[in-house]
C-alpha positions in Angstrom: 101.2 112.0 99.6 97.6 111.7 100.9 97.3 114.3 102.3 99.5 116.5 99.6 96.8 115.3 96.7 93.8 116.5 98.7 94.9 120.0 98.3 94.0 119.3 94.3 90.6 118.3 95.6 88.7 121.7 95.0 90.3 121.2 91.5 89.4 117.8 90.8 87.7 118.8 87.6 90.4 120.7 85.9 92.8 117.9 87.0 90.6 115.6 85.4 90.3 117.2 81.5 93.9 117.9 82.3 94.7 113.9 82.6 91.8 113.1 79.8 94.1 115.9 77.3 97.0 114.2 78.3 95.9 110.6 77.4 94.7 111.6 74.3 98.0 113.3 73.4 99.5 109.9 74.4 97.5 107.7 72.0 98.1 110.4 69.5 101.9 109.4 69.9 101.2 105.8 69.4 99.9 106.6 65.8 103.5 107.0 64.6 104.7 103.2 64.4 101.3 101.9 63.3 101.6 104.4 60.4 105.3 103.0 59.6 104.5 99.7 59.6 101.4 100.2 57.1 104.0 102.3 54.8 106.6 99.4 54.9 104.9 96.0 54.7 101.8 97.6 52.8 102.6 100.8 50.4 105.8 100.3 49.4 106.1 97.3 48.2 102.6 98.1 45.9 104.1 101.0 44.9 100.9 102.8 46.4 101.7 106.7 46.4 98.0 107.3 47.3 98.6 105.3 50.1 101.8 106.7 51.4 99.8 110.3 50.8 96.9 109.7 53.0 99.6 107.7 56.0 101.7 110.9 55.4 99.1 113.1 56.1 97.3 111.6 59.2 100.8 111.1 60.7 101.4 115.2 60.0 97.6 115.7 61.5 98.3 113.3 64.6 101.4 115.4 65.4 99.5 119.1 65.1 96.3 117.9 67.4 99.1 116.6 69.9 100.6 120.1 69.5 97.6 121.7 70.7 96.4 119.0 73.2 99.8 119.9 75.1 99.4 123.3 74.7 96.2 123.0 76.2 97.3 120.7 78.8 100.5 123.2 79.8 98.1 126.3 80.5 95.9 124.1 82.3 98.2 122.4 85.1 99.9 125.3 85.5 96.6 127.1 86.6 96.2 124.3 89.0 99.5 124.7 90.3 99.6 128.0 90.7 96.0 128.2 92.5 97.1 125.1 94.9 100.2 127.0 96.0 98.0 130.5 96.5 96.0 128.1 99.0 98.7 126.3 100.7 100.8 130.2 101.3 97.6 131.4 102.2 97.1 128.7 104.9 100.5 128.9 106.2 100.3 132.5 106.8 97.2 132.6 108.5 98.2 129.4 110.6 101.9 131.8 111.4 99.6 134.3 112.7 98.3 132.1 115.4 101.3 130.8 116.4 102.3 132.5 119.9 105.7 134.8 120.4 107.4 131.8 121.9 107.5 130.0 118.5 109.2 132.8 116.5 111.9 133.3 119.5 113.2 130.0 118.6 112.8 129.6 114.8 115.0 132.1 112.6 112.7 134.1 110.5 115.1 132.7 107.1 113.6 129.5 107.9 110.1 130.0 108.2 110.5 132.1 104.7 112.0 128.9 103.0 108.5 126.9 103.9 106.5 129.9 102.8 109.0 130.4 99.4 111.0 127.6 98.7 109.4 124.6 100.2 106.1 125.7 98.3 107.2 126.1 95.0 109.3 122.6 94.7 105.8 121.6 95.8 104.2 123.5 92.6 106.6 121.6 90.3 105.1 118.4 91.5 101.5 119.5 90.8 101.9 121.6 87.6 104.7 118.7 86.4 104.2 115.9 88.2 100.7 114.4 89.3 99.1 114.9 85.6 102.4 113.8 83.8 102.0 110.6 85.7 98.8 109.7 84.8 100.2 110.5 81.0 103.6 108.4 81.3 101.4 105.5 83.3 98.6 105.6 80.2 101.7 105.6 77.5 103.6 102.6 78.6 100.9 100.3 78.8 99.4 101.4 75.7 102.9 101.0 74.0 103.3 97.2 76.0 99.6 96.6 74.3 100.3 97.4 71.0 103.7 95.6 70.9 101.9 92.7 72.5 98.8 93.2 69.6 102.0 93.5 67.0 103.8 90.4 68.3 103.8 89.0 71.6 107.0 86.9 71.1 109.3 89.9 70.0 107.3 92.1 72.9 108.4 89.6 75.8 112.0 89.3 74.4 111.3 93.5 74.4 110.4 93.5 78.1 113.7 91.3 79.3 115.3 94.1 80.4 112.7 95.5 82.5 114.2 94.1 85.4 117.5 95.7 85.1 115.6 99.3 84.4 113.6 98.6 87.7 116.1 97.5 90.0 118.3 100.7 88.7 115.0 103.0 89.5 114.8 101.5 93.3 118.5 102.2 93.9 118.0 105.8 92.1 115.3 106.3 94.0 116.1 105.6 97.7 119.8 107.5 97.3 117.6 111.0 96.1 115.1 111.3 98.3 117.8 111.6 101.0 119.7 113.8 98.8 117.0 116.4 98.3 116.0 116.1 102.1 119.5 117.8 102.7 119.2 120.0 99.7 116.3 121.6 101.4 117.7 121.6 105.2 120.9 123.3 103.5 118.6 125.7 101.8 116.8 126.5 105.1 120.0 127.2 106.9 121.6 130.1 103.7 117.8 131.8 104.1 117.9 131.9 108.1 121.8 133.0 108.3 121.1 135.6 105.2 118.4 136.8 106.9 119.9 137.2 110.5 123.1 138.6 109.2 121.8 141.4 106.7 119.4 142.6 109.5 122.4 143.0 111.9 124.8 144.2 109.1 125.5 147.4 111.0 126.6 145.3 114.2 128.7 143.3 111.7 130.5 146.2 110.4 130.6 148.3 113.4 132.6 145.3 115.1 134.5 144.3 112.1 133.4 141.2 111.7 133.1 140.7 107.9 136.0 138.1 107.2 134.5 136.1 109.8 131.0 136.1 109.1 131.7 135.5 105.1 133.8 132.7 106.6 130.5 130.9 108.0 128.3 131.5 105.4 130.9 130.5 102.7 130.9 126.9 105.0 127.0 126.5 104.9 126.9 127.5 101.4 129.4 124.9 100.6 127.5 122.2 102.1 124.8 123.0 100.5 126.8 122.9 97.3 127.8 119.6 98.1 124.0 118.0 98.4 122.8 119.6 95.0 126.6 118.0 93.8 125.4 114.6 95.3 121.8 114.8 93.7 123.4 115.8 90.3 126.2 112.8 90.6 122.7 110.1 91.2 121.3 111.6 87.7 124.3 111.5 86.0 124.4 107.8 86.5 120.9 107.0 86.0 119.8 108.5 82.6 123.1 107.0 81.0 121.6 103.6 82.4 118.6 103.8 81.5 119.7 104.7 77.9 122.2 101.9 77.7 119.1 99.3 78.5 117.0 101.3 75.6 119.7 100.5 73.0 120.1 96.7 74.7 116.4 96.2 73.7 116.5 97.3 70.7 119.4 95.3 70.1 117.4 92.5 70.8 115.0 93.6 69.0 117.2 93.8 65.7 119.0 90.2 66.5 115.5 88.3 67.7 113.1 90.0 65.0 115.7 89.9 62.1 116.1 86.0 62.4 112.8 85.8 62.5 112.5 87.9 59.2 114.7 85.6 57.5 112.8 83.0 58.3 109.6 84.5 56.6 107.8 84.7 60.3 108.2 88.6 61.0 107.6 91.3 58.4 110.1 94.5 58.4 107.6 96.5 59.3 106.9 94.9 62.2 110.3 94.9 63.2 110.5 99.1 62.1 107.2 99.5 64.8 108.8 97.7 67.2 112.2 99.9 66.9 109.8 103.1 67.4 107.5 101.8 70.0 110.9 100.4 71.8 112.3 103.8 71.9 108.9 105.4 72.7 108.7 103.1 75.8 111.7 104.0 77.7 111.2 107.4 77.3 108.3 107.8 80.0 110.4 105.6 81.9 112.9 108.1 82.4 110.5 110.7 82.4 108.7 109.1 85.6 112.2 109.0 87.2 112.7 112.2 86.6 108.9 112.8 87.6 109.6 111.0 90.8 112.9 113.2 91.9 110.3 116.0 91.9 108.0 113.8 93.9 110.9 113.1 96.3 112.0 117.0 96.3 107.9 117.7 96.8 108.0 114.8 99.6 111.0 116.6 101.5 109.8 120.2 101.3 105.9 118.9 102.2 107.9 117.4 105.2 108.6 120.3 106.7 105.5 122.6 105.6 103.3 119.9 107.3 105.4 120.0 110.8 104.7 123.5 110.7 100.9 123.1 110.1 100.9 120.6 112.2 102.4 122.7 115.6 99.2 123.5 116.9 99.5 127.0 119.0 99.9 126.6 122.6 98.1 130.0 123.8 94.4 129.1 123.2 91.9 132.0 122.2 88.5 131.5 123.8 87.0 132.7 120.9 83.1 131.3 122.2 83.5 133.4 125.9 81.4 135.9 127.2 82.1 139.5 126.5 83.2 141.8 128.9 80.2 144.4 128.8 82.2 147.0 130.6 86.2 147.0 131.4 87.5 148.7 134.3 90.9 147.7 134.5 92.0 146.3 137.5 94.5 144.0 136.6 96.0 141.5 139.3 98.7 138.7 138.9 98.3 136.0 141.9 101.3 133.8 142.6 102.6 133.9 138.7 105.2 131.7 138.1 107.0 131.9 135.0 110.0 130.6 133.0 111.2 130.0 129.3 110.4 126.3 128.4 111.0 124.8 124.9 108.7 123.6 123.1 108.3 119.3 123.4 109.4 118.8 119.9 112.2 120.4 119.7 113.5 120.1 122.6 112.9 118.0 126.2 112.5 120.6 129.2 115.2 121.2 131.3 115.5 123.4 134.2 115.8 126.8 133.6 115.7 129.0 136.2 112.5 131.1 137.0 112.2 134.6 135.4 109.6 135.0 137.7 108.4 133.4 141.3 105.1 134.2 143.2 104.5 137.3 142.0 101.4 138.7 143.6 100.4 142.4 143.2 97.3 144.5 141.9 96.6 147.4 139.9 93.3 149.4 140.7 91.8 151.3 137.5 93.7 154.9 136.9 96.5 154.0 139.1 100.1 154.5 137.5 102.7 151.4 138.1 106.3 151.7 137.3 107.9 148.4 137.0 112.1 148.5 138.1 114.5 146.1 138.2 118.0 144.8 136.3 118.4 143.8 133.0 116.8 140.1 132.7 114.6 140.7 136.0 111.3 140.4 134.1 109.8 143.4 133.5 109.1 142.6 129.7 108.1 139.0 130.6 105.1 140.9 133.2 103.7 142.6 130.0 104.3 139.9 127.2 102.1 137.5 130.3 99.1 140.1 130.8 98.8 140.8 126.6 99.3 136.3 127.2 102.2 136.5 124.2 103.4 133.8 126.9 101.8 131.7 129.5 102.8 131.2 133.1 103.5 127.8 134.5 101.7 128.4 137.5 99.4 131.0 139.4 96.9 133.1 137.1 96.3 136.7 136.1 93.2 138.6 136.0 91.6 141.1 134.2 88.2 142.6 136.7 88.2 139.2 138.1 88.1 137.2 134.9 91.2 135.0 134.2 92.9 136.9 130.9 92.5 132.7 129.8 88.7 133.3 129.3 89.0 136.0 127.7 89.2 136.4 124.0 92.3 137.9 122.6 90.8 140.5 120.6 89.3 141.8 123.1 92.0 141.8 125.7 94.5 143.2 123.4 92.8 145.9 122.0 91.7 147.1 125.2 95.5 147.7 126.3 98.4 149.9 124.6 101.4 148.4 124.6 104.8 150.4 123.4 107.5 147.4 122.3 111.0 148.3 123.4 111.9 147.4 119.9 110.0 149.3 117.3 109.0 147.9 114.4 107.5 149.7 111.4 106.3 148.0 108.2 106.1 149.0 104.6 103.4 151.8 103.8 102.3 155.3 104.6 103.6 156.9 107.9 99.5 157.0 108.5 99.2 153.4 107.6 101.8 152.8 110.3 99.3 154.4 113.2 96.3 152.5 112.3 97.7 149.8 111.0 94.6 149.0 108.7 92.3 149.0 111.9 88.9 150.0 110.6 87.7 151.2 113.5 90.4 154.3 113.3 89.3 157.0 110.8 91.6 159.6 109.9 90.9 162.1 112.2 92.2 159.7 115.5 95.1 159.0 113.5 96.2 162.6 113.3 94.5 163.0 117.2 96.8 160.5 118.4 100.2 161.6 116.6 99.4 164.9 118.0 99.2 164.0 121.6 102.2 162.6 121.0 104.3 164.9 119.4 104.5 163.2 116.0 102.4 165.4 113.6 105.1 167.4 113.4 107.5 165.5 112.1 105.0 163.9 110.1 103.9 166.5 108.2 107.1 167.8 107.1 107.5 164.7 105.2 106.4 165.5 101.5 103.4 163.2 101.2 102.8 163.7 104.9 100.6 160.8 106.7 100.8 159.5 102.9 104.5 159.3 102.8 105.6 155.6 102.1 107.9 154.9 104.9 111.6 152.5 103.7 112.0 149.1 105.6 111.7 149.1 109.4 111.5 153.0 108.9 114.9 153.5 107.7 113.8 157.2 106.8 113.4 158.0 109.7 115.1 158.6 113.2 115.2 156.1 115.9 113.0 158.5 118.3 110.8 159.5 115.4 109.8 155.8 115.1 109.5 155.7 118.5 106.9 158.4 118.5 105.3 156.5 115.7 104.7 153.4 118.3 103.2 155.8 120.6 100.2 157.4 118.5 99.9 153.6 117.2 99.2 152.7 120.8 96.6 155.3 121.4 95.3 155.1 118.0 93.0 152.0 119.0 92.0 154.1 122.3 92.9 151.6 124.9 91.2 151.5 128.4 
């Protein structure tokens, strides 16, 4: 929670005149019984209409500056939760960025969306509903427990005997959500990461006929997450009917303890009619902060897993304060690499895979041409993802000129190379946009240099908006070697050595 709240910190102010509007709109609300009690033990029985006027109105005026003060309030936490989630996105992005290739190999792309999407906004209901709304319900029950004390201590304590029933039923509440939304959100995570994997390959799936079976397994993970949000639900439906029967025993015992004592002379009705009010007024934040605590528990379970994300620190380290490489030749040599495909620690203990590659030793001199051959699953990717270090070898080194590709920074050693991926991958913008990728070191002129030398202006400019035309999703308008070209003049774009 700690570490959740220090996220409000740059905000501390607004959060603060959001918590001052809220207490005042709370002791506004406490004006209410005091006024009825005035009316009943005081103006009526004078027969004081001036009386009953001027209670009237300061009761209707207490009510329109609450209206206001929660207006006020509403606009203002939701600006603060909507500027703490911009922050926490932006810092999960920018920490996926760093993250090396290995990482997203073995996390579905659905799942890292759900910390980005869903994860994030159950976090925004707890800091646009739920930090500031606590302060409020904390402030209103003990200013109701003070004025019922100030009113009449006796018929207060007999008040508070049920407390203890209305705790122990928020403890049992409490403990069955929070594991109930943990699985709401792990079910959640699981629809996003199969939806996603399954509408990307939805050619495979109907080329192969497999839509019975693949409805079949999402129909089972969507039922199971059915069946946590059905559990959660099942926990509310039981507490709030509680809670409400203990509001109505209370103010049972309010009736039976302060009417006997009215008879007697020792209790005014009036007191009694406050107490009725304030009694109802009480339990009310009481089931609010239960409520307010579910979205606590859903925040808890969703910050989880956004801060084990934050928290995996990348393991291919960018040597961001090394030397620069004043000229680059190119000679590029890999001494006795050794690599293979290890899990991460926390997910999973290492076992033995088998080597994808074993001593590998060989050299290439500047402007000499290497072709790489071998089966499927030799390692010819893995020698290119290890020299642009999207992985790094268990053993051995490669070098660069002589300088271990370690010590040197990854901006550098990546834009000095142009890589062509075997799968292509084109984003969302112009088919320009898609050469130069934003790099502002390409002007327009290299751009249309590079899709030349490849063959690509061609094609390019028979689109209508030519190096302007917006491309669809992965380049769906376009044919596979068309996109292929694409990923060529993108490589020479950046004019590699």
């Amino acid at each position: 929670m700690r570490r959740l709240l220090a996220y409000l910190r740059p905000y501390r102010w607004h959060v603060a005149a959001a918590v001052a509007i809220l207490i005042a709109a709370s002791g506004l609300a406490l004006i209410g019984p005091w006024l009825t009690k005035i009316a009943i033990d005081q103006a009526f029985p004078a027969g004081d209409l001036r009386l009953l006027a001027l209670l009237a109105g300061v009761y209707v005026g207490s009510l329109l500056v609450a209206a206001v003060l929660e207006y006020a309030r509403t606009l203002l936490t939701t600006w603060i939760g909507q500027r703490v989630m911009e922050d926490l996105r932006s810092q999960i992005f920018a920490h996926l960025q760093r993250l090396e290739l290995a990482f997203f190999d073995r996390n579905p792309v659905g799942r890292l969306m759900t910390r980005v999407t869903s994860d994030v906004e159950a976090l925004n209901d707890m800091f646009t509903s739920g930090v500031v709304t606590i302060f409020g319900d904390v402030f209103t029950i003990g200013a109701i427990v003070t004025a019922m004390l100030i009113l009449d201590w006796r018929l207060a304590l007999v008040t508070f005997t049920v407390l203890p029933l209305v705790f122990a039923s928020a403890w049992l509440f409490r403990t069955r959500v929070r594991r109930a939304y943990r699985d709401i959100r792990l079910r959640l995570a699981r629809i996003n990461a199969f939806l996603q994997e399954r509408i990307t390959g939805m050619s495979v799936t109907q080329l192969f006929r497999q839509e019975d079976q693949t409805f079949d397994r999402f129909d089972s993970i969507n039922r199971d997450h059915l069946s946590a949000h059905l559990r959660s639900i099942t926990y509310y439906a039981l507490f709030f009917p509680t809670v409400e029967i203990l509001a109505a025993l209370a103010m049972a015992l309010i009736i039976w303890y302060g009417g006997s004592e009215s008879l007697r002379g020792a209790m005014t009705v009036g007191t009694i009619a406050a107490f009725l009010q304030y009694a109802r007024r009480f339990f009310r934040p009481i089931q609010d902060l239960s409520e307010k605590y579910n979205i606590l528990q859903n925040a808890m379970a969703s910050s989880e897993r956004v801060f084990k994300l934050l928290d995996r620190e990348p393991t291919i380290d960018d040597p961001t304060d090394a030397e620069p490489m004043e000229r680059l030749e190119g000679r590029i040599a890999f001494e006795d690499v050794w690599f293979r495909y290890v899990e991460p620690k926390e997910l999973e203990k290492e076992g033995e895979e088998e080597w994808v590659l074993k001593g590998i030793d060989f050299v290439v001199e500047p402007g000499e041409r290497v072709a790489v051959v071998g089966a499927t699953g030799a390692g010819k990717s893995t020698l290119i993802n290890l020299l642009m270090r999207f992985y790094e070898p268990q053993r051995g080194r490669i070098t660069l000129d002589g300088r271990d590709i370690k010590d040197i920074p990854l901006s550098t050693l990546r834009t000095s190379m142009g890589l062509v991926l075997q799968d292509v991958y084109l984003f969302s913008g112009s088919a320009g946009w898609n050469i130069d990728l934003g790099r502002e070191e390409i002007d327009e002129e290299s751009v249309r240099r590079s899709a030349v030398r490849v063959g690509a202006d061609r094609y390019v400019r028979r689109l209508e908006g030519g190096y302007e035309e917006p491309l669809a999703e992965r380049g769906g308008n376009l044919s596979v070697g068309e996109r292929q070209l694409l990923s060529f003049a993108r490589a020479l774009a950046g004019d590699p050595r």
